[in-house]
C-alpha positions in Angstrom: -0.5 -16.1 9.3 -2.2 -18.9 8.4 -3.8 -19.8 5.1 -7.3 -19.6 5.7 -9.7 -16.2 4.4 -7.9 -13.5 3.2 -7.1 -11.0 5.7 -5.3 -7.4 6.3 -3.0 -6.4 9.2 -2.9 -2.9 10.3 1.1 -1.9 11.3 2.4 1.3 12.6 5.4 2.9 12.2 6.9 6.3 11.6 9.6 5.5 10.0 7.2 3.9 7.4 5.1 6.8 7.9 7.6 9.8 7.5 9.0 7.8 4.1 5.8 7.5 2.8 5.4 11.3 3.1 8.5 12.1 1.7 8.1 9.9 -0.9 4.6 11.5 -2.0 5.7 14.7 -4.0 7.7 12.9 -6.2 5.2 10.2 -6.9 2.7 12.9 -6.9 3.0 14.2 -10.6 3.4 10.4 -11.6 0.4 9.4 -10.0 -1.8 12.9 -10.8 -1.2 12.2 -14.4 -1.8 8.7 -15.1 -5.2 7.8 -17.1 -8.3 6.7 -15.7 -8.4 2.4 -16.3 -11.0 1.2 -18.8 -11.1 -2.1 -17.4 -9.8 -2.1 -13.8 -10.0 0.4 -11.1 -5.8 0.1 -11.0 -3.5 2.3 -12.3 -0.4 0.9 -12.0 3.0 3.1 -12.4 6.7 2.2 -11.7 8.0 3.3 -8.4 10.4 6.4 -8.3 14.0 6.3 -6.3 12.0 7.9 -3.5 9.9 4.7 -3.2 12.5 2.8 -2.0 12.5 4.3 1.4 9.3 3.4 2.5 9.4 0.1 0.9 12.9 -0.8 3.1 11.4 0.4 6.0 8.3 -1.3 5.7 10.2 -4.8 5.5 12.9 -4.3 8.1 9.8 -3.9 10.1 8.8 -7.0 9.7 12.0 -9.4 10.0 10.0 -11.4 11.9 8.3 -13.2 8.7 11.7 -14.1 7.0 11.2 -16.5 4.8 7.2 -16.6 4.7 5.4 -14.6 1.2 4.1 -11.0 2.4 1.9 -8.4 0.1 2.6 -5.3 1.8 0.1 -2.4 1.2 1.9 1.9 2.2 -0.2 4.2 1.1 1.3 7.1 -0.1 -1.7 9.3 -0.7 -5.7 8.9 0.4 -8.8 10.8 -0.5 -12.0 9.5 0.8 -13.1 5.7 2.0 -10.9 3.1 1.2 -10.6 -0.8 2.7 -8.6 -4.0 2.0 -10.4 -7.1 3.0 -13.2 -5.4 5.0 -10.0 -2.8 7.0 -11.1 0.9 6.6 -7.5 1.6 5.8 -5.6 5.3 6.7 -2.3 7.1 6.1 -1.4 6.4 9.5 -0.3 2.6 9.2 1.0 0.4 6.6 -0.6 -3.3 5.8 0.2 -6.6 5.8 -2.3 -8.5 3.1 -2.5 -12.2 3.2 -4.0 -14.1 0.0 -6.5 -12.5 -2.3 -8.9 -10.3 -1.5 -11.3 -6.8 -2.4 -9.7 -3.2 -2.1 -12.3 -1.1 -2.3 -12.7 2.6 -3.4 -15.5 4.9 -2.8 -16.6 6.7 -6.2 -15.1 10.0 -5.0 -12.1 8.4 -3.2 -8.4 8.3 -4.5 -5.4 5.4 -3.1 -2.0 5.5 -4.6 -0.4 3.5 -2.7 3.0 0.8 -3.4 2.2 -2.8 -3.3 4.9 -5.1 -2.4 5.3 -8.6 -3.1 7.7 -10.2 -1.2 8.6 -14.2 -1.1 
């Protein structure tokens, strides 16, 4: 990618997508009970074990961009209108996020999703 606007890559897999899933019910009562942000709109929480799955499969995915920083977006659960750098984003792909940009989330919506930092 190169190093111009910010941008967001759509990627499908079901590997990615069946960890995700199976990772969700134990993230769930993690997530559920974390406290709404006075400040930001993040809620940040420590990934389970279960996290680990989709997080390997997102990056052997992508063993093609050895050696080049990646922010990898998986959502784990979604509830209403959600984008990253102007993407409407879904729960069937994962995301590759080059440099900083918005995520927006509708008023009603809900993301929990891992973010992945990888250099």
């Amino acid at each position: 990618m190169s190093q111009g606007a910010p941008s967001c890559i759509s990627l499908s897999s079901d590997k990615v997508k069946a960890c995700a899933t199976q990772a969700w019910p134990e993230v769930q009562r993690y997530a559920q009970g974390l406290p709404k942000p006075k400040i930001s709109a993040l809620a940040p929480f420590f990934p389970t074990d279960a996290c680990a799955a989709p997080i390997n499969a997102a990056v052997s995915e992508l063993t093609s961009y050895v050696g080049r920083k990646l922010t990898l977006v998986i959502p784990l659960f979604m509830e209403g209108e959600t984008s990253i750098a102007g993407l409407a984003i879904d729960m069937d792909h994962f995301y590759q996020v080059s440099g900083k940009c918005d995520v927006e989330v509708s008023q009603a919506a809900k993301l929990v999703a891992l973010i992945v930092d990888i250099e």
